[in-house]
C-alpha positions as CSV (number, residue, x, y, z in Angstrom):
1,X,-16.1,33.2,14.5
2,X,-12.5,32.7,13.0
3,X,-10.0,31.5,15.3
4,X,-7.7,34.0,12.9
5,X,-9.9,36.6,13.5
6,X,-10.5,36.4,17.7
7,X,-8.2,38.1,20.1
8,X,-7.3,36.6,23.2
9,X,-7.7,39.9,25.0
10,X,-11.5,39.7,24.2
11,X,-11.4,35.9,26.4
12,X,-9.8,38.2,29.5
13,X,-12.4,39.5,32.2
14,X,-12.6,42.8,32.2
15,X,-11.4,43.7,35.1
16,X,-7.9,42.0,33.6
17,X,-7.6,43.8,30.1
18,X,-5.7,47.0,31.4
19,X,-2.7,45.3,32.5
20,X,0.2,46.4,30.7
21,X,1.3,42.4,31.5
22,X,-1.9,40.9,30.3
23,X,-2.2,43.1,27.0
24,X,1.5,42.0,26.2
25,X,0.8,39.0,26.4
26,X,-2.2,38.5,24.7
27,X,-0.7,40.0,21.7
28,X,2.4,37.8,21.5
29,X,-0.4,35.0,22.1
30,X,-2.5,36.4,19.0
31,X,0.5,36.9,17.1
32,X,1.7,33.4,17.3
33,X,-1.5,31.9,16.9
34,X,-1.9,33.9,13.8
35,X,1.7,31.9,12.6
36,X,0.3,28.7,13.5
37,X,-3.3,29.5,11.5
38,X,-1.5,30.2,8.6
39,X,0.6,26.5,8.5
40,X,-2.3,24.8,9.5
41,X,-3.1,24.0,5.9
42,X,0.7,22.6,5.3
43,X,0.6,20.0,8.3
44,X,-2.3,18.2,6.8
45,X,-0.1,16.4,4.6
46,X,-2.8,13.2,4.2
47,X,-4.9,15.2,1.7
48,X,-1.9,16.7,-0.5
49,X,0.2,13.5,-1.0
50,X,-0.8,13.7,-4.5
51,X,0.8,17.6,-5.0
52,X,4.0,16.3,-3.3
53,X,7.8,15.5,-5.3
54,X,8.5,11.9,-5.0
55,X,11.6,13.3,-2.8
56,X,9.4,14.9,-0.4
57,X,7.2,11.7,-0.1
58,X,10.7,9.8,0.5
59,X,11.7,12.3,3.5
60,X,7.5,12.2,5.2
61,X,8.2,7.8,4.6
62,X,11.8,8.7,6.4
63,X,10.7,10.6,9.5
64,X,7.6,8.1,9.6
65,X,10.6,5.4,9.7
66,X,8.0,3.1,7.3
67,X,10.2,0.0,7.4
68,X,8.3,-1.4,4.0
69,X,9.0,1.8,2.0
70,X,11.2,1.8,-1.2
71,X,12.4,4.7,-2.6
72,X,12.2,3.3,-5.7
73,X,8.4,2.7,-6.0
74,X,6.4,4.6,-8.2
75,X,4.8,7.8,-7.0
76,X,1.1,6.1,-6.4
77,X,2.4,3.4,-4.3
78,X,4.4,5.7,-2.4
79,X,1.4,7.5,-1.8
80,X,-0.5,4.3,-0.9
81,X,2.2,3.1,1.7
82,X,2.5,6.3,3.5
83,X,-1.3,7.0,3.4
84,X,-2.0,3.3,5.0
85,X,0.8,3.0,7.4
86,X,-1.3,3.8,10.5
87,X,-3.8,1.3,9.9
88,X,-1.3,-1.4,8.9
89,X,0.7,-0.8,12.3
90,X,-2.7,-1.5,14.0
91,X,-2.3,-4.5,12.5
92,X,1.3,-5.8,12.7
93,X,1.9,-9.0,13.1
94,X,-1.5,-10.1,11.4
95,X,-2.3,-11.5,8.2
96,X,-3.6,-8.4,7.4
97,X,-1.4,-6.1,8.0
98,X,0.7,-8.5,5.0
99,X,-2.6,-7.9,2.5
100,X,-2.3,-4.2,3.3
101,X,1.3,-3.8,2.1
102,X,1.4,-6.6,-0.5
103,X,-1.5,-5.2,-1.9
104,X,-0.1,-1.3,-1.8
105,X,2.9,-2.8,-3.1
106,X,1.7,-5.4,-5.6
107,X,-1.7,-3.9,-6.6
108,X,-4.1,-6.8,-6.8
109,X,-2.8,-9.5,-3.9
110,X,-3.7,-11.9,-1.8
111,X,-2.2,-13.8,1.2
112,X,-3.4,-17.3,1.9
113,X,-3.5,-18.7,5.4
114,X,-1.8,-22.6,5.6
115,X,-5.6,-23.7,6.4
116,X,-6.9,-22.6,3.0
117,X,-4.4,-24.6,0.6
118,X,-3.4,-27.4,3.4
119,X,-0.1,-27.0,3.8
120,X,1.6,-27.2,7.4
121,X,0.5,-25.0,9.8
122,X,1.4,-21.6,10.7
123,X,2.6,-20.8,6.6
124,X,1.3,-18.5,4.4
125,X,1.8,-17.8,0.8
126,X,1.6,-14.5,-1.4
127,X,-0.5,-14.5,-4.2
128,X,-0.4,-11.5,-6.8
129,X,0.9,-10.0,-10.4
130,X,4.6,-9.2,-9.3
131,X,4.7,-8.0,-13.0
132,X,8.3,-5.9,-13.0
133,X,8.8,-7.1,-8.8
134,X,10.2,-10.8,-10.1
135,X,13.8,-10.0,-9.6
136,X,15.7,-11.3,-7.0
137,X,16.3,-8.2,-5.3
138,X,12.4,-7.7,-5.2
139,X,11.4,-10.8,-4.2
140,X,14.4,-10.4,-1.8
141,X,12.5,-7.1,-0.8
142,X,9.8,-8.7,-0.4
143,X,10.9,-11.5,1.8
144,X,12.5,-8.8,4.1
145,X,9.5,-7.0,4.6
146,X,7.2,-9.7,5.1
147,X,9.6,-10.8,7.8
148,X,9.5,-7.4,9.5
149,X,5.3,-7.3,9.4
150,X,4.0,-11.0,9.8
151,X,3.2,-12.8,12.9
152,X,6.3,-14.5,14.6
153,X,4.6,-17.8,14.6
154,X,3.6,-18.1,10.6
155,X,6.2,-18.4,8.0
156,X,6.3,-17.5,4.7
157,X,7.0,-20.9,2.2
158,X,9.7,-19.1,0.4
159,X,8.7,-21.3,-3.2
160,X,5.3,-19.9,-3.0
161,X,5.9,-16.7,-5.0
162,X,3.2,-17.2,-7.3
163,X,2.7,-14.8,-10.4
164,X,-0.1,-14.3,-12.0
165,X,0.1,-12.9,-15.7
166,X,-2.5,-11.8,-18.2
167,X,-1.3,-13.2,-21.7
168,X,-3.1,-13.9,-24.8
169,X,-2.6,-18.0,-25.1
170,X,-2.9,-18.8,-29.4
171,X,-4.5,-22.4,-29.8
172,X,-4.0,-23.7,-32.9
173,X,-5.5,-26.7,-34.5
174,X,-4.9,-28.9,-37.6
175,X,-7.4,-30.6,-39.6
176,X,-6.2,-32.7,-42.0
177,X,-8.8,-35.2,-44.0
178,X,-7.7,-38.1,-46.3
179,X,-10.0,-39.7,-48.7
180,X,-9.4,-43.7,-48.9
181,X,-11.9,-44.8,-51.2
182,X,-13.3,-48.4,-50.2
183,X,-12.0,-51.3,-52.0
184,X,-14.8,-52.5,-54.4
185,X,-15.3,-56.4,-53.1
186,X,-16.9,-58.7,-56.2
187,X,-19.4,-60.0,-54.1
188,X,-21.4,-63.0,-55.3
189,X,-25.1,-61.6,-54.0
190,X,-28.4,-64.2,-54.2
């Protein structure tokens, strides 16, 4: 049974149906449930992020009011924010709730508690590939958004930025050999 397909005049008693009252109603009830049937598809907006304009993702990250959204991010980390902001807002104010954006953000991330590279507590540091994100207004970004998410206690150490890059390193090596032929010694032998 379709919810599309049932009438709410079949839900009635029987005794109810013939009203002129009842029967009105039930149609504008079917009618409008028909309407809202028809858009259910549309408000499921988690499964079609991917269909979306980067404009419309910017006006669902608007009336989410996503304080760590960018306009300017690529259309895949867009998706990623928007997709993960529920769970990160369970979070707030956790450690984890920094991995989850740094890590929508930044791709491959990781945030170190002050007890894992001994500095003083209650500071944390970001480590990721911040690849095009070095500039100072993204690491300025970056700093504001951490501030808005972290716990109130921990601070970020503000020269811990760290960036890891995949290069190709060239080693190159000389080898240089000299022949010194050995003195001949006249040596008296008995």
């Amino acid at each position: 049974m379709k919810i599309s397909e049932t009438s709410l005049l079949d839900l009635i008693p029987e005794t109810m149906r013939h009203d002129r009252i009842i029967k009105g109603f039930a149609a504008a009830w079917d009618y409008l449930l028909g309407k809202a049937a028809e858009i259910i598809p549309l408000v499921n907006l988690f499964d079609y992020l991917e269909i979306l304009s980067p404009e419309q993702l910017d006006e669902i990250a608007a009336a989410m009011e996503i304080d760590w959204y960018n306009t300017e991010y690529e259309k895949d980390k867009k998706i990623a924010l928007i997709r993960h902001y529920e769970k990160t807002c369970f979070k707030l104010g956790t450690v984890g709730s920094i991995l989850d954006v740094a890590t929508d953000i930044y791709g491959d991330a990781d945030v170190q508690d002050w007890y894992q590279y001994s500095a003083p507590q209650w500071r944390f540091k970001i480590v990721a590939d911040f690849g095009d994100y070095t500039t100072e207004q993204a690491l300025a970004r970056l700093t504001r958004i951490v501030r808005n998410i972290k716990p109130a206690k921990a601070t970020l150490n503000p020269v811990e930025f760290l960036v890891r890059t995949d290069a190709e390193v060239y080693i190159g090596t000389v080898t240089t050999s000299c022949y010194h032929p050995m003195p001949i010694v006249d040596a008296d032998i008995t």
